[in-house]
C-alpha positions as CSV (number, residue, x, y, z in Angstrom):
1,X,-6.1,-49.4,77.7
2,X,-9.5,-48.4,78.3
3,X,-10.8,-45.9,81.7
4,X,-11.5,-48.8,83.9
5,X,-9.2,-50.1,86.5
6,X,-8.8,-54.2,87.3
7,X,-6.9,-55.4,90.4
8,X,-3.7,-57.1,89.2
9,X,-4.4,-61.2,89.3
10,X,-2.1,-63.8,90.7
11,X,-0.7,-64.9,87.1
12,X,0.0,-61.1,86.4
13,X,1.8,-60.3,90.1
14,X,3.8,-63.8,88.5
15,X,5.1,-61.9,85.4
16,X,6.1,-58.6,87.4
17,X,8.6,-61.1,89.9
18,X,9.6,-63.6,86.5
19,X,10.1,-60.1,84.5
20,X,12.4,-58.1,87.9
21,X,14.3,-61.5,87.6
22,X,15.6,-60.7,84.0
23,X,16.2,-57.5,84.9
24,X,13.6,-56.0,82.8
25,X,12.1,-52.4,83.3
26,X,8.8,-51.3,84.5
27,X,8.1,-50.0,81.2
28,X,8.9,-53.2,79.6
29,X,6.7,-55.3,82.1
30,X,3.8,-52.9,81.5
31,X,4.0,-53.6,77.9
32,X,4.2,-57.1,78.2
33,X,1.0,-56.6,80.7
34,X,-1.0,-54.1,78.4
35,X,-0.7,-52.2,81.9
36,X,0.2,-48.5,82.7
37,X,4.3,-48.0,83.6
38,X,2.8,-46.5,86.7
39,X,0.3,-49.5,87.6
40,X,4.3,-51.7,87.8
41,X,5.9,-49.3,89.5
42,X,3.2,-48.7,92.2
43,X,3.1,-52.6,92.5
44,X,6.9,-53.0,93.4
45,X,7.3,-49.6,95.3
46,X,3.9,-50.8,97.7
47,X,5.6,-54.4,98.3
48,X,9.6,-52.7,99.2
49,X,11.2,-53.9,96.1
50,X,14.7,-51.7,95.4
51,X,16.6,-51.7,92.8
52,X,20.0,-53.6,92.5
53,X,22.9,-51.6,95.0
54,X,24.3,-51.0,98.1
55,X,23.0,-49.2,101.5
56,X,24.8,-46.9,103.6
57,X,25.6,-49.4,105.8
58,X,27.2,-51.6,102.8
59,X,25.1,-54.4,102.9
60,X,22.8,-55.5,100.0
61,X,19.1,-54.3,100.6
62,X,16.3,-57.1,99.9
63,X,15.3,-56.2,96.5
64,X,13.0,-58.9,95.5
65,X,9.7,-58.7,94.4
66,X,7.6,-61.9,95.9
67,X,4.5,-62.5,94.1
68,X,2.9,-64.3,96.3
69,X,3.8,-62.2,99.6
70,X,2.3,-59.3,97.5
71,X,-0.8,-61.5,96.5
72,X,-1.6,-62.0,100.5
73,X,-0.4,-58.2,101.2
74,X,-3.4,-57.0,98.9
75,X,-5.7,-59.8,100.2
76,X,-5.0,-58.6,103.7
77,X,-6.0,-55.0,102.7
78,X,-9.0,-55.8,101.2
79,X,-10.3,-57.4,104.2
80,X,-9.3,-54.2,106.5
81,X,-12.4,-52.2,107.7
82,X,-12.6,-49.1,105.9
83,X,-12.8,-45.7,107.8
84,X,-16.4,-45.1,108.8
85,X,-17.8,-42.6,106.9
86,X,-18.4,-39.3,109.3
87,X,-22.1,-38.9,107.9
88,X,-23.0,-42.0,108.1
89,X,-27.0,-42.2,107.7
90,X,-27.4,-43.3,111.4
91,X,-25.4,-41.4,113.2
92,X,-26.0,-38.1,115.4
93,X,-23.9,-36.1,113.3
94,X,-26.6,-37.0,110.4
95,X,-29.6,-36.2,112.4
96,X,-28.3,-32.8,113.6
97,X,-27.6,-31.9,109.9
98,X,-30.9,-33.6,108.7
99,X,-33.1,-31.5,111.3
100,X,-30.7,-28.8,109.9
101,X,-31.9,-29.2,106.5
102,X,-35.4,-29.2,106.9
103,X,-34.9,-25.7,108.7
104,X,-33.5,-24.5,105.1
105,X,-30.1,-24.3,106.2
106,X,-27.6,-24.6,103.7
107,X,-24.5,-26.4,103.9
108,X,-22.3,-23.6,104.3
109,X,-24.8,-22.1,106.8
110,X,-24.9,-25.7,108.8
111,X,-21.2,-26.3,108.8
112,X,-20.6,-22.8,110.1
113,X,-23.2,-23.2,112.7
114,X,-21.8,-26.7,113.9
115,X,-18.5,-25.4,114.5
116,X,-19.8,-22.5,116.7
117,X,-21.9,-24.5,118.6
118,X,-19.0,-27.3,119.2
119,X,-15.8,-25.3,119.5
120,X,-13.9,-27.7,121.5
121,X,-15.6,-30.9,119.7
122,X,-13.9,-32.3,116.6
123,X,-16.8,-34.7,115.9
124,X,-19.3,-32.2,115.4
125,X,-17.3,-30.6,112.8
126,X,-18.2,-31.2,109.0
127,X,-17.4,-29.3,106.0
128,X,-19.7,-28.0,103.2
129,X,-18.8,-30.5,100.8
130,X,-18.4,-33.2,103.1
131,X,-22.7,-32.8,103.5
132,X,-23.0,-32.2,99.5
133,X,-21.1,-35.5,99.2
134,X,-23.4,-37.2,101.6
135,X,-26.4,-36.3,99.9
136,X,-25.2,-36.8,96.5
137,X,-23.9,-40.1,97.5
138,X,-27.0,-41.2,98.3
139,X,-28.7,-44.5,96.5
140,X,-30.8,-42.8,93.6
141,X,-34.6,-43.1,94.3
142,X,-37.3,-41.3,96.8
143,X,-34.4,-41.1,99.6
144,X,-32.1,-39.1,97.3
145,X,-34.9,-36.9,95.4
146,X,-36.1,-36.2,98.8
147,X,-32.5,-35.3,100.1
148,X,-31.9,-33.1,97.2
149,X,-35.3,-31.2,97.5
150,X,-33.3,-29.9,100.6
151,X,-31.3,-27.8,98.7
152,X,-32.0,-24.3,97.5
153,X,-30.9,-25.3,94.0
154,X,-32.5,-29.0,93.8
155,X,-29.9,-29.8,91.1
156,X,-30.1,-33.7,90.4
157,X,-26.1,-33.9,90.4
158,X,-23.7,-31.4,91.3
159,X,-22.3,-29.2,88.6
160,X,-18.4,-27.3,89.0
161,X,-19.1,-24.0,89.3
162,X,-16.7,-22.7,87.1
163,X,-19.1,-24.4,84.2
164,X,-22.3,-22.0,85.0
165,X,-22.7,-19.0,84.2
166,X,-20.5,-15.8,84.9
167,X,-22.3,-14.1,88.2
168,X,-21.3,-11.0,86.9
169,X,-23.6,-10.8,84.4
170,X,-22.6,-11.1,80.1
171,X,-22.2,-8.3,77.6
172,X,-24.0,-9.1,73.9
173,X,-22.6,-9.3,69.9
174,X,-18.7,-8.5,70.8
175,X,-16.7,-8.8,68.3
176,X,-14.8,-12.5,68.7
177,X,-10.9,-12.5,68.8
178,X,-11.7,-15.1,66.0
179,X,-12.7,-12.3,63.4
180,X,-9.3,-10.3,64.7
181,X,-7.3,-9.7,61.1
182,X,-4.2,-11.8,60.6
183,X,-1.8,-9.0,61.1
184,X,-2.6,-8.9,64.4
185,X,-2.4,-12.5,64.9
186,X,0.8,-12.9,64.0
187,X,2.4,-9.9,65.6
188,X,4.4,-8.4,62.7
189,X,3.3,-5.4,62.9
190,X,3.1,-2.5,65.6
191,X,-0.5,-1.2,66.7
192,X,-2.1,-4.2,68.1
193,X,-2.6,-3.8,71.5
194,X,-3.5,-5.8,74.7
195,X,-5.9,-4.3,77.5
196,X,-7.0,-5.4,81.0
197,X,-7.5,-4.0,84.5
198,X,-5.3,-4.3,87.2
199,X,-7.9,-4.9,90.0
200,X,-6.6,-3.5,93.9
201,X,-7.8,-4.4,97.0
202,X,-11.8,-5.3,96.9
203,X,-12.1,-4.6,93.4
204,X,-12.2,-1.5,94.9
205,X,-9.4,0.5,93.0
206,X,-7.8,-0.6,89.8
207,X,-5.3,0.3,87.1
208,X,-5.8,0.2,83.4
209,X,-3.1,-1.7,81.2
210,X,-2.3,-1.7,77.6
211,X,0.4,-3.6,75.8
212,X,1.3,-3.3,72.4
213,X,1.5,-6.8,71.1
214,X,4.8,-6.4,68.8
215,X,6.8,-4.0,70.6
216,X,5.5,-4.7,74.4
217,X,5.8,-1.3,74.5
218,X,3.4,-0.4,78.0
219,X,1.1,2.1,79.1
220,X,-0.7,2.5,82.7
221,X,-3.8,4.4,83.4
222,X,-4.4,5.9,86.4
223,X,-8.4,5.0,87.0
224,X,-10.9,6.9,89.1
225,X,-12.7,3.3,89.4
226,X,-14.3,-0.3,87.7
227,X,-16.8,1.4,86.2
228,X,-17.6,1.4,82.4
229,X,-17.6,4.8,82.2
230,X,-13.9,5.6,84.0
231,X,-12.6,2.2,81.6
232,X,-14.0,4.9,78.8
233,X,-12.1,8.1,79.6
234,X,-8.8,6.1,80.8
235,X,-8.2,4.4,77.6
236,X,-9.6,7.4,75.3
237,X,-6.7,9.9,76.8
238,X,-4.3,7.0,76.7
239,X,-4.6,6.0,73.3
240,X,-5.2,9.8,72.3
241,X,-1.1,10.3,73.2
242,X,-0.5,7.2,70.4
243,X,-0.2,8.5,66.9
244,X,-3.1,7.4,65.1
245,X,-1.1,4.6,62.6
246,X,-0.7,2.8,65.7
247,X,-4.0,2.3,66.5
248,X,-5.8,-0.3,65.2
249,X,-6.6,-3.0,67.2
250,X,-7.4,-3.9,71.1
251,X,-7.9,-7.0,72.2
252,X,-9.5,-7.5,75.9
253,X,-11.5,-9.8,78.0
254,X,-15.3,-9.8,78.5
255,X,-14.9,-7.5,81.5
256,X,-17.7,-5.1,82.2
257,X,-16.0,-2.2,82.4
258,X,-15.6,-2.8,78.3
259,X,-19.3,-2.2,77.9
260,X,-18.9,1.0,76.2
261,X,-16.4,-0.6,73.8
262,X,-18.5,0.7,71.1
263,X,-17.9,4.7,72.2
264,X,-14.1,3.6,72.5
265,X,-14.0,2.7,69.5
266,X,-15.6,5.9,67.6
267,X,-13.1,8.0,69.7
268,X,-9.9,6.1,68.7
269,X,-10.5,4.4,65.9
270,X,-9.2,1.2,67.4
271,X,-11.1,-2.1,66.0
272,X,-11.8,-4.1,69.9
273,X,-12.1,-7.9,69.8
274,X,-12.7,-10.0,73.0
275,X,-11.0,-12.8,73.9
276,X,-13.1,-16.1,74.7
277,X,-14.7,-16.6,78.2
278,X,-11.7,-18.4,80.8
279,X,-9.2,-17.9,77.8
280,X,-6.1,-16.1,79.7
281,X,-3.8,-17.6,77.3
282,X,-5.4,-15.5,74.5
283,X,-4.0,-12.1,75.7
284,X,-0.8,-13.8,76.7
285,X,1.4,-10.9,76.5
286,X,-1.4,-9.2,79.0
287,X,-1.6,-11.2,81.2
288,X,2.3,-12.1,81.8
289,X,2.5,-8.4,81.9
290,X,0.3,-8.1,85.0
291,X,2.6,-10.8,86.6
292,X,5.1,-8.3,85.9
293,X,3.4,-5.5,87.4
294,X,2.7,-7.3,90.9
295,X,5.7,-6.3,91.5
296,X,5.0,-2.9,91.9
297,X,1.0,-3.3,92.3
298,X,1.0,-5.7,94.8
299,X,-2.4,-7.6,94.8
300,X,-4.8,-6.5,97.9
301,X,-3.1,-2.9,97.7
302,X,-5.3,0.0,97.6
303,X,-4.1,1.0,93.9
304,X,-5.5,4.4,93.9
305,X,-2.9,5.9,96.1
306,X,-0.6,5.7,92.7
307,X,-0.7,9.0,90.7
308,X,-0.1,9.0,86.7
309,X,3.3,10.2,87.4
310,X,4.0,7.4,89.4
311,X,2.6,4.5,87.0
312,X,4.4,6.0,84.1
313,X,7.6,6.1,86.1
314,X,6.5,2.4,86.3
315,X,5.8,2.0,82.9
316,X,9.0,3.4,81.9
317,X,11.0,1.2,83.9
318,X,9.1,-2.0,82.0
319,X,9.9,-0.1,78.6
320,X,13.5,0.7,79.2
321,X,14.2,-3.3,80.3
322,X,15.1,-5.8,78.0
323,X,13.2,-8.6,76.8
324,X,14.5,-11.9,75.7
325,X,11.3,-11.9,72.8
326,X,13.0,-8.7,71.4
327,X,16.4,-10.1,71.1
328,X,17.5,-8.3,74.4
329,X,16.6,-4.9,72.9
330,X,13.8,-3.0,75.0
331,X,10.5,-2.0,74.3
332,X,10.9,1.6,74.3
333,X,13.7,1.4,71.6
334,X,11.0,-1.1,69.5
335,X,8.5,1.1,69.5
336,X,10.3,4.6,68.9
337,X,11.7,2.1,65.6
338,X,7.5,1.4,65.1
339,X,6.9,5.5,65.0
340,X,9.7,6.2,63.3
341,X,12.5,7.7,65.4
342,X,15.3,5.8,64.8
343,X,17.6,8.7,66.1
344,X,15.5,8.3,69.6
345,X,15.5,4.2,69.5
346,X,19.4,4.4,69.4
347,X,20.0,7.1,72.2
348,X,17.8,4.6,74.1
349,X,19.8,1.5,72.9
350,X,23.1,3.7,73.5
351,X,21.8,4.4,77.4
352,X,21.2,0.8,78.1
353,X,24.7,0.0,77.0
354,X,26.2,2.2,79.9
């Protein structure tokens, strides 16, 4: 079945009541049809067919489908007057938003400025989009170019605005998570990590996070701020606290505050891949961390009022739960086993069990 959509005909609203008759499903009928299940269902749920059984009342309900009262149903329909578009090219509405236009007004500017001025009156009010759609809706020639010329942009066609370009500007030649080593990929061994930032209220205040990939072992930094250079000394004195055979990768997004990745790097020895751009899914353990973390860091909080001692308090109470992932051991216990200490890994294993 191909993108475009046909009304059903007379003959086919014909199979739908022959094909109820038998008793056959809507997925049969739609294969009979070379129709979508859904197309059938929508056709008998629209024209009150029920299946085969008894009402509360104990009566039979009328479960028929009738072709030809659902023929003259959709007839009627398309006949109805449709709802009159709010912009309509000749109305006052138009003319107020035209003159508003010319004046260089944006959309947002002349919806805002509607509303103000018309408080109490419904019909002067019209959103952004509803004005984008009207010009964009437009028949394509000299009315339309000049419609469009309007706009600060003069983009010939609207484009989502999750396809242009980051506003925050892009960092250069970072290493791809597509170069990151297999090892890492596959998690089988301890030392590939996870970064992000925890952002608080504003962007204003934020908390570092880093998650080891095989252990989910986690560590929060207390940061100063957003900045690059606070990002730099955060994760430098966290990662100076891990023992050096367990640092060898970090994978983060294409944040900012990663632009001295390079510095990082020479300090801890840690090999730092970014992830694609919009490609959450490629720090998974990261970011299902975070919605861990909202727990505790509750988004538009001011996150700086949290001292190291109390993150790592946090921290440890993540570490010390356990994880379906790990077999219902905890992180803590995995990654004492990754340095080593299998003496401390059991006294932890032995705590949970009280």
């Amino acid at each position: 079945m191909g993108r475009s959509y046909t009304h059903l005909s007379a003959e086919e609203r014909a199979v739908i009541m022959l094909g109820k008759a038998r008793g056959d499903s809507a997925h049969a009928i739609a294969r009979t049809l070379a129709r979508a299940p859904s197309t059938i269902t929508r056709e008998l749920g629209r024209n009150g067919h029920r299946e085969p059984g008894r009402t509360r009342t104990g009566r039979p309900p009328s479960s028929g489908y009738d072709a030809s009262r659902a023929g003259q149903r959709a007839r009627r329909l398309a006949r109805k007057a449709r709802r009159v578009r709010k912009l309509a090219r000749d109305s006052p509405l138009w003319r107020r938003v035209h003159r508003l236009l010319m004046r260089c007004y944006s959309p947002q500017q002349i919806s805002r400025t509607l509303r103000r001025q018309h408080p109490a009156e419904p019909a002067w009010h019209v959103s952004h989009e509803t004005i984008y759609t009207a010009i964009y809706a437009a028949p394509r020639g000299a009315l339309r170019q000049g419609l469009v010329a309007l706009l600060r942009q003069h983009k010939c066609a609207r484009r989502p605005r999750g396809q242009g370009v980051d506003r925050r500007g892009r960092m250069h030649d970072l290493p791809s998570i597509h170069e990151r080593p297999p090892e890492a990929n596959e998690r089988l061994l301890p030392g590939h990590w996870e970064g992000d930032f925890i952002k608080g209220a504003r962007n204003r205040s934020s908390v570092g996070v880093l998650v080891c990939r095989t252990t989910l072992f986690v560590k929060l930094v207390k940061m100063e701020g957003c900045s690059a250079e606070q990002a730099l000394a955060g994760f430098s004195g966290a990662f100076e606290q891990v023992p050096e055979a367990l640092r060898k990768t970090l994978t983060y997004d294409q944040g900012k505050e990663m632009a001295l990745h390079r510095t990082l790097t020479a300090r801890t020895g840690l090999r730092i891949y970014f992830a694609d751009p919009h490609s959450p899914w490629q720090r998974g353990i990261c970011e299902n961390t975070n919605g861990l973390l909202r727990q505790y860091l509750p988004k538009g909080t001011d996150l700086s009022v949290h001292s190291q001692r109390t993150l790592d308090a946090i921290a440890s109470e993540l570490n010390t739960r356990p994880r379906a992932t790990l077999g219902y051991h905890c992180p803590a216990e995995m990654f004492m086993r990754a340095l080593g200490r299998d003496d401390l890994a059991q006294a932890i294993d032995d705590a949970l069990l009280l």
